[in-house]
C-alpha positions, -999 to +999 in steps of 0.1 A: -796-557-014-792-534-048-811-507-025-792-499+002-758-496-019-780-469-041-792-452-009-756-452+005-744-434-030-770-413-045-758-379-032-721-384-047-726-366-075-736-333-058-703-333-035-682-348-067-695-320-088-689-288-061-657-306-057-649-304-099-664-266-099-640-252-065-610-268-089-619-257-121-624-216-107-594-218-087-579-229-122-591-202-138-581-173-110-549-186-110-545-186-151-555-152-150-533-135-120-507-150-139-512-135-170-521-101-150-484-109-132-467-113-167-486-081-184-469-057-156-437-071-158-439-068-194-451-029-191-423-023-166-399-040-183-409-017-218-405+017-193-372+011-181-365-001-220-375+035-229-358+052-199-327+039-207-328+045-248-338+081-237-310+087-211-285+069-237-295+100-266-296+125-242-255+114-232-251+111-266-265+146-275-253+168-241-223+151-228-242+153-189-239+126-167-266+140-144-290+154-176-290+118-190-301+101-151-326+127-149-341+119-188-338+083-178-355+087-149-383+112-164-389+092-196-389+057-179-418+073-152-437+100-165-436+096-200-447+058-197-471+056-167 
């Protein structure tokens, strides 16, 4: 009797264990396009920072509307990738 309930259930392991594996990489891609997500927010979120403390002097400094846009503009894109 003990040997057909080990012949039903000796190949679990292999289907529990590529079962466990698929879960534990899909963990990991998703921990790590998440952190890729965050990091360019974070970068684009410092470049527009920049743009606008650069198009705020150049107001200060010049008085132009349009010269502190374009500074804005110039810092938050070329100056910061």
């Amino acid at each position: 009797m003990n040997t057909k309930l080990f012949s039903k259930t000796k190949g679990q392991i292999i289907v529990l264990f590529a079962l466990g594996l698929l879960a534990l990489i899909a963990l990991a891609a998703l921990v790590l396009d998440g952190g890729m997500l965050f990091l360019n927010r974070r970068t684009a979120q410092a470049a527009a920072d920049a743009g606008a403390l650069a198009g705020a002097r150049a107001l200060c400094y010049e008085g132009s509307e349009e010269t502190a846009i374009n500074t804005a503009i110039q810092f938050a894109t070329t100056e910061n990738g």
